[in-house]
BALUM-348595 format. One line per 3 residues: number of its first residue (from 1); their letters; for each residue x, y, z of C-alpha. Coordinates in pm, 1 decimal. Each point is the difference from the previous one (the first is absolute). Layout:
% BALUM-348595
NUM> a> X/Y/Z | ... $
//
This chain:
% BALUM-348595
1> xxx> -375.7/-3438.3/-2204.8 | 302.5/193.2/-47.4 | -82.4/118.9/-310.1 $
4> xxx> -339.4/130.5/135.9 | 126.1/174.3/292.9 | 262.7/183.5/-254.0 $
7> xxx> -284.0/47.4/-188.7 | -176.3/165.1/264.8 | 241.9/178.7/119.2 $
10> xxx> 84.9/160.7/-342.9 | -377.9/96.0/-0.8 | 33.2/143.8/319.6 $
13> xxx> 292.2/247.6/-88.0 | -178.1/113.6/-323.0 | -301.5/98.0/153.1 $
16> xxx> 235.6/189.4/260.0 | 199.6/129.8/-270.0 | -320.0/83.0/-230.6 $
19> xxx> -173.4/192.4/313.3 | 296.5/188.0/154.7 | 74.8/77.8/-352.2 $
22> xxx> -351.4/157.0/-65.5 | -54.3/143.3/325.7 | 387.7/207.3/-44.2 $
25> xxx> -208.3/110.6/-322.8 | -255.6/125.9/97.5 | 144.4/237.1/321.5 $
28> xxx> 262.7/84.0/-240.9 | -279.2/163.9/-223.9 | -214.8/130.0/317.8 $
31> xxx> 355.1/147.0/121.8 | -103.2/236.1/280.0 | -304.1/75.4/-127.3 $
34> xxx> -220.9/-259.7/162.7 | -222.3/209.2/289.4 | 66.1/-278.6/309.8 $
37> xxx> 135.1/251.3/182.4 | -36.1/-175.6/325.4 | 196.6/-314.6/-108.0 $
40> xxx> 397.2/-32.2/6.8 | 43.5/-68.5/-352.6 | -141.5/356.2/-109.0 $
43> xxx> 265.0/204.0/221.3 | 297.0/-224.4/-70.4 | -65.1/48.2/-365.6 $
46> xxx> -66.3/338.6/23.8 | 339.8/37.4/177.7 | 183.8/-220.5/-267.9 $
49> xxx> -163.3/173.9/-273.1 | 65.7/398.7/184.6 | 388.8/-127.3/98.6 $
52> xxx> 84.4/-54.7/-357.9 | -137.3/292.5/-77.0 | 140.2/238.8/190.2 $
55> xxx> 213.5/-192.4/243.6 | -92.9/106.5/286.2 | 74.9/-205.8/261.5 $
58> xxx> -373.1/-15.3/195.5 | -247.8/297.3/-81.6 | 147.5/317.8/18.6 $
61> xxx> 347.1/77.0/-65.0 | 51.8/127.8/347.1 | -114.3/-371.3/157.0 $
64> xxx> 271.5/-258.1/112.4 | -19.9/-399.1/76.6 | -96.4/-85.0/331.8 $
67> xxx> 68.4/-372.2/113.2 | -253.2/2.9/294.2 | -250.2/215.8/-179.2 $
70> xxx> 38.6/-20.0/-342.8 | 89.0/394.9/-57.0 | 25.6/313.1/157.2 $
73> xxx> 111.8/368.6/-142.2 | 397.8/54.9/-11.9 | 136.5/153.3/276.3 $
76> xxx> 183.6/368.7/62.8 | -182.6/138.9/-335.5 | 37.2/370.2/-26.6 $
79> xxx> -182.3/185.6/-205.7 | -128.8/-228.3/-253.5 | -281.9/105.3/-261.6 $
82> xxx> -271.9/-249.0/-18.9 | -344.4/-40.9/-83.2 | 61.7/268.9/-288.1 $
85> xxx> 82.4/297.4/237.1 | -13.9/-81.7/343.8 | 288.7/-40.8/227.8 $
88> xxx> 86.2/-315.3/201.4 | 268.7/-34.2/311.8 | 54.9/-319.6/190.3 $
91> xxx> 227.6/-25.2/336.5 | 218.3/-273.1/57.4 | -252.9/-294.8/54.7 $
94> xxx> -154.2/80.4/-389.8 | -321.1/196.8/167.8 | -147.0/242.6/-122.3 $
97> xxx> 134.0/401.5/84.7 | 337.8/82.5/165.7 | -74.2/-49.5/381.7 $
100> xxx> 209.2/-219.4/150.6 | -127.2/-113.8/305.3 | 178.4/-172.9/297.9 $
103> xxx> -81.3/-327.2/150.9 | -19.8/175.9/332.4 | -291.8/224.2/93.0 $
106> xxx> -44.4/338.9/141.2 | -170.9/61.0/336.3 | -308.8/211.9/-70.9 $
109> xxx> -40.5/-58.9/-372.4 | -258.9/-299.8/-119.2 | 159.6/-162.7/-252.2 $
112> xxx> -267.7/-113.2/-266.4 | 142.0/-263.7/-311.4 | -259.1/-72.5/-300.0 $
115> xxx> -31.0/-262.5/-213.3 | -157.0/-28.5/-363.4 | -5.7/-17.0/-322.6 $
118> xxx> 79.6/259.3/-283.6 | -219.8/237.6/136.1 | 183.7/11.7/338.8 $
121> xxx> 364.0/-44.2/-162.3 | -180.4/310.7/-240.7 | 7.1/-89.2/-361.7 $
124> xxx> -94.0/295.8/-215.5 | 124.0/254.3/203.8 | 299.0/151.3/168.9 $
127> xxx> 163.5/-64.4/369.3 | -196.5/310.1/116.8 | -345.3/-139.4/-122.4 $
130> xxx> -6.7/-326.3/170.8 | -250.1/6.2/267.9 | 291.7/-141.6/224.6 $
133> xxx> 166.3/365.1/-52.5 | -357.0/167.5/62.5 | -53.2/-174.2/337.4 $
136> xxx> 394.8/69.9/106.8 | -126.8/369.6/-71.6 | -313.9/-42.3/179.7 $
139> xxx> 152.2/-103.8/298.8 | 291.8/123.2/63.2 | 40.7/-176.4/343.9 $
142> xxx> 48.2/-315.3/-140.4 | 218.6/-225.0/-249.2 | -123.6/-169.3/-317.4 $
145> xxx> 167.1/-268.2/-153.6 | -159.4/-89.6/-346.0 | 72.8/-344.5/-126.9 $
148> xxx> -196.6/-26.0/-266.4 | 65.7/-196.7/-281.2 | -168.9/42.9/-347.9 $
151> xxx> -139.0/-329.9/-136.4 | 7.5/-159.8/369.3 | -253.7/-243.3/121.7 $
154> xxx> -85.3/-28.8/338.0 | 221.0/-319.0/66.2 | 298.7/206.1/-73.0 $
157> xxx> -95.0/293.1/217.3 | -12.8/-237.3/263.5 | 388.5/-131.3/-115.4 $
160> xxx> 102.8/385.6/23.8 | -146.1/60.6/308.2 | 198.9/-300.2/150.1 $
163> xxx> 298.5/21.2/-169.3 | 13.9/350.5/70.0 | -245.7/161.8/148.0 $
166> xxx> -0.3/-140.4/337.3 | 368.3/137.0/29.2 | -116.1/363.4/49.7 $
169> xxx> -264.9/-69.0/262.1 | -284.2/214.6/-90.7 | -254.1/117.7/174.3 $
172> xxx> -266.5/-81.2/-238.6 | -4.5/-218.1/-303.8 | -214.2/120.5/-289.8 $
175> xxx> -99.3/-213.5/-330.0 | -204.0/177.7/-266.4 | -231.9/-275.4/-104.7 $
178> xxx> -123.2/-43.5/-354.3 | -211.7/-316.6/-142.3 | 209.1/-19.1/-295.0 $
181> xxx> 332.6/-121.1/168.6 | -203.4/-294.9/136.8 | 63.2/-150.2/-319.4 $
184> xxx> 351.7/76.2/25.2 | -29.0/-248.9/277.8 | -8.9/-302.6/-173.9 $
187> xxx> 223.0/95.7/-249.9 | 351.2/-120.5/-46.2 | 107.0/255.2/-290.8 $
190> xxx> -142.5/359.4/-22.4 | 208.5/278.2/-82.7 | 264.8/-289.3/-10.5 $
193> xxx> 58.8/-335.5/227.7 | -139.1/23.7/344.9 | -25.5/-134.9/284.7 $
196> xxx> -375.3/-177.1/117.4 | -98.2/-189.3/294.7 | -234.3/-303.6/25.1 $
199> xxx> -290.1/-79.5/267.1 | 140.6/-307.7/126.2 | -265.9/-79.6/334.7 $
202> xxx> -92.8/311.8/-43.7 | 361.2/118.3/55.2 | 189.8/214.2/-195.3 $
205> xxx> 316.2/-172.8/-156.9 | 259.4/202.8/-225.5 | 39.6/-161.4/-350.8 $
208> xxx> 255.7/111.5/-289.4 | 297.6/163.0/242.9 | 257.3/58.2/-157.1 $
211> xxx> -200.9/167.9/-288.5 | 224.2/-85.5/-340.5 | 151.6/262.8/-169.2 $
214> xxx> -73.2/141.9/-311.7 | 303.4/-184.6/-168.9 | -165.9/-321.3/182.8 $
217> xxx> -341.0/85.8/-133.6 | 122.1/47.6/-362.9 | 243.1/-274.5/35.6 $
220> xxx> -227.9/-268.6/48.9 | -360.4/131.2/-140.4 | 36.2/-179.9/-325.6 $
223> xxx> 7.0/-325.6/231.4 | -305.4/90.0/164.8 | -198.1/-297.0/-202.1 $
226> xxx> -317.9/206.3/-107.5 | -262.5/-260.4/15.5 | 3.1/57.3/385.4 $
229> xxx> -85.4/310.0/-93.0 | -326.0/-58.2/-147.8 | -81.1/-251.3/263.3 $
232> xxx> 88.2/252.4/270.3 | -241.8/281.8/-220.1 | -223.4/-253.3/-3.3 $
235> xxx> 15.9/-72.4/359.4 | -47.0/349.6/73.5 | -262.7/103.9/-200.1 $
238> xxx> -236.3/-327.3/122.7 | 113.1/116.0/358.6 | -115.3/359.9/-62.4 $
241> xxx> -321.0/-105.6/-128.2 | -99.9/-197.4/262.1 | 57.9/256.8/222.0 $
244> xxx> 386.7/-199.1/205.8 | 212.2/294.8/-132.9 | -223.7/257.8/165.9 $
247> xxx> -43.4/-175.3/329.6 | 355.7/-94.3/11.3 | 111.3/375.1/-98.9 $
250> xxx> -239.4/96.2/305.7 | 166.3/-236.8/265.4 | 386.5/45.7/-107.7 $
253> xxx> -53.7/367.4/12.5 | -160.6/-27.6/329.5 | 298.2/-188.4/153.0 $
256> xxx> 238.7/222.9/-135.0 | -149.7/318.3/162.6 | -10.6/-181.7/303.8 $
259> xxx> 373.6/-79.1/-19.2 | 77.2/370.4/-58.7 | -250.8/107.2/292.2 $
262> xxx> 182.5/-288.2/200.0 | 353.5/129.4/-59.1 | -96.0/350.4/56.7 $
265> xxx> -111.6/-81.7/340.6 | 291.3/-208.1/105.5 | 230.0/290.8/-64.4 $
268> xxx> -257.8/209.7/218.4 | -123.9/172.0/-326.8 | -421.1/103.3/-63.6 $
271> xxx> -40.1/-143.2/-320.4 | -268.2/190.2/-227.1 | -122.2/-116.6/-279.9 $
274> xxx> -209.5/272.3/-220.2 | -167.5/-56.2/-331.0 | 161.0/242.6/-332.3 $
277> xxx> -249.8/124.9/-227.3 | 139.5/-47.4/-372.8 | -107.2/198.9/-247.4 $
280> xxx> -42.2/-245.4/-258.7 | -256.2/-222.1/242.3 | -203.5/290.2/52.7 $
283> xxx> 42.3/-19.5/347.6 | -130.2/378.3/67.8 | -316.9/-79.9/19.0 $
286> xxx> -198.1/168.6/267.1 | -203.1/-264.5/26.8 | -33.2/-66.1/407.0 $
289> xxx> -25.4/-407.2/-108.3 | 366.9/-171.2/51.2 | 175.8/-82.4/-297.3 $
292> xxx> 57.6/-321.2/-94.2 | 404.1/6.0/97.1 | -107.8/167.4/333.0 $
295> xxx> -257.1/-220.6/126.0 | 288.9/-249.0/-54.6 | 231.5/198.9/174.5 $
298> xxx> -210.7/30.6/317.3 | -78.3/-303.7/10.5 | 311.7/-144.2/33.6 $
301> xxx> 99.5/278.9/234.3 | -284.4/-98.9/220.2 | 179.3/-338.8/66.7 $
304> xxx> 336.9/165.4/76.7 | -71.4/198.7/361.5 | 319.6/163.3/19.1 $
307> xxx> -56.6/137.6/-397.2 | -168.8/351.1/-71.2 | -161.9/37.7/-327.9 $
310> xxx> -154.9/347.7/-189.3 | -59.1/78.3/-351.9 | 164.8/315.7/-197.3 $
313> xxx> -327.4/-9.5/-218.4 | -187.4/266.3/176.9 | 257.0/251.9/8.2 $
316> xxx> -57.1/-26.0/-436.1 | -317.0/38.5/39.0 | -18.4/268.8/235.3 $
319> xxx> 266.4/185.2/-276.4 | -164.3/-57.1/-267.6 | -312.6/143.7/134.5 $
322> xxx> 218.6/341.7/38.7 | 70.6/-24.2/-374.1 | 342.0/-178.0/18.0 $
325> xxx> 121.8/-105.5/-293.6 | 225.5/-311.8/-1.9 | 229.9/-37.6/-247.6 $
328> xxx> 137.6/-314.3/-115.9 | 331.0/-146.4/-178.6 | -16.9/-267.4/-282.2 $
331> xxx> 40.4/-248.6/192.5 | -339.3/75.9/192.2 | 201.7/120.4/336.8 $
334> xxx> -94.0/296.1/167.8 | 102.0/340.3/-66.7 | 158.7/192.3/318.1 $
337> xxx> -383.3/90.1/90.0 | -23.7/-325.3/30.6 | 268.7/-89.6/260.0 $
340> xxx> -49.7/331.5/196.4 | -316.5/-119.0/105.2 | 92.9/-329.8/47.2 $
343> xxx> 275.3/153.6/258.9 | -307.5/203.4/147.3 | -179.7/-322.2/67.4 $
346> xxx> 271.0/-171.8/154.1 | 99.2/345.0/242.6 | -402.9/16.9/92.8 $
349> xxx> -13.9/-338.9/41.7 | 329.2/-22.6/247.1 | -104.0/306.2/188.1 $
352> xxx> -380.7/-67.2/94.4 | 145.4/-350.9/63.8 | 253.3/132.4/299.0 $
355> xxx> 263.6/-97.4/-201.2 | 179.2/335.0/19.4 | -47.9/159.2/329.4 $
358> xxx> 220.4/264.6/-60.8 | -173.1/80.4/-300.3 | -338.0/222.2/75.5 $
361> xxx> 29.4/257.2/-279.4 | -5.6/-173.4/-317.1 | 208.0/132.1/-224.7 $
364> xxx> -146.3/54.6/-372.3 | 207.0/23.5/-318.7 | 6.4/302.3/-210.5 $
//
């Protein structure tokens, strides 16, 4: 008997051996060039494969580790050249332009804080051709805080806007909504490690915090035994094609825009949620029909009474039938056309609402 279970258990640790052996093989030939790009494994070898590279730490060279959100841009930047000729600034916190803005507010001056991805922290374009620097010249009256993150999914907006956000009691909370970061959503490594949460009773529960640092991630990678990996692909893809991914996508995201809408109103805050036309999606359509990312959008807005909810996409439209051209960068963000009339949809949009009072000339740009 002994000799069988030794037997056995030699068997065992070959076939082990023999599959973590093959399956190391065979991502060490894909490399990064497998297309799962909504699965872990992608982005963390992307990362590996970009850090050894180049070395840079997370994405850009301007980015820093986060622990609670995985990264964020360095801090009291001046001046720096990025994206190929464009100039970048961050204040003290690591966002994006050289405000600095007090915790305390200023009677008679609506303080407005927006969160997003890279087209609200701007990739592609300078601190003066954000749309957060458009709407702080479209209204005057008012304050905007951008905090904007390239690369962010909506889970970490929500992480920013508690961690930080809540400290400078705004007025009004604004989150420029695009379908793609959904998938960031129930990722744990994008740009680099992340945060994610999990639906747990259909409550939200933070996983991954502290995120590793890249020293941890490279330190302990090779350990990572690889025939997870293919069951976790596998997993994945069987998921996806039975339709789980999707639905589950749909529900987390859900329950994360609630949590932002519900932490916006306990600080006395209107959150607004408004769908971002991207130029790659061809989201310019002036198609009356809803898009697919906006019908989403509403709908989940419907179920959240103290949310408001508007789409950017008609403002394109309306532009382009003018003969506005809209440049883009190589990475498929918009040009500064592009975020002008984004700011232009977000001033209309706050104005008709009553959300500026003050405000009954509205200001254009030049």
């Amino acid at each position: 008997m002994k000799r069988k279970y030794l037997a056995i258990t030699v068997y065992v640790l070959f076939l082990v051996v023999l599959f973590e052996g093959s399956a190391r093989l065979v991502f060490h030939i894909l490399g990064d060039k497998h297309t799962l790009m909504e699965h872990d494994l992608w982005w963390r070898q992307s990362w590996i494969a970009r850090h050894e590279s180049t070395g840079e730490e997370i994405f850009y060279q301007f980015d820093i580790y986060d622990p609670t959100k995985g990264w964020i841009s360095k801090p009291n930047l001046h001046d720096v050249t990025v994206f190929e000729n464009k100039i970048l600034n961050t204040n003290s916190e690591g966002f994006r332009g050289t405000a600095e803005h007090a915790h305390e507010t200023q009677d008679g001056i609506a303080r407005i804080l927006i969160l997003g991805d890279s087209f609200t922290f701007g990739d592609e374009v300078s601190d003066d051709e954000t749309y957060a620097h458009y709407l702080q010249e479209l209204l005057p009256d008012a304050e905007i805080i951008n905090l904007g993150v390239h690369g962010y999914g909506h889970d970490q907006m929500l992480i920013v806007l508690q961690e930080t956000g809540i400290k400078y009691r705004p007025d009004i909370v604004i989150l420029g909504f695009l379908p793609m970061d959904m998938s960031r959503n129930m990722l744990e490594f994008r740009d680099f490690a992340k945060p994610m949460f999990t639906l747990e009773d259909d409550e939200l529960v933070l996983k991954g915090v502290p995120v590793p640092t890249p020293d941890e991630v490279l330190r302990w990678d090779w350990l990572r035994p690889r025939f997870i990996d293919v069951f976790s692909v596998l997993h994945h893809l069987s998921i996806k094609r039975l339709g789980l991914y999707s639905k589950e996508m749909d529900r987390k995201t859900a329950a994360i825009l609630k949590k932002i809408a519900a932490t916006a109103d306990s600080i006395g805050a209107v959150p607004v949620f408004f769908f971002l036309p991207t130029p790659t999606a061809g989201d310019t359509s002036a198609n009356p029909d809803l898009r697919t990312g906006e019908k989403y959008l509403f709908s989940v807005c419907s179920e959240i009474s103290t949310a408001e909810c508007f789409s950017a996409r008609p403002h394109f439209a309306d532009k382009l039938s003018q003969g506005t051209i809209f440049s883009t960068g190589s990475g498929g963000h918009w040009g500064p056309a592009g975020y002008q009339t984004v700011a232009e949809a977000i001033r209309d949009y706050l104005v008709k609402a009553g959300h500026m009072p003050g405000q009954n000339e509205v200001p254009t740009l030049p």
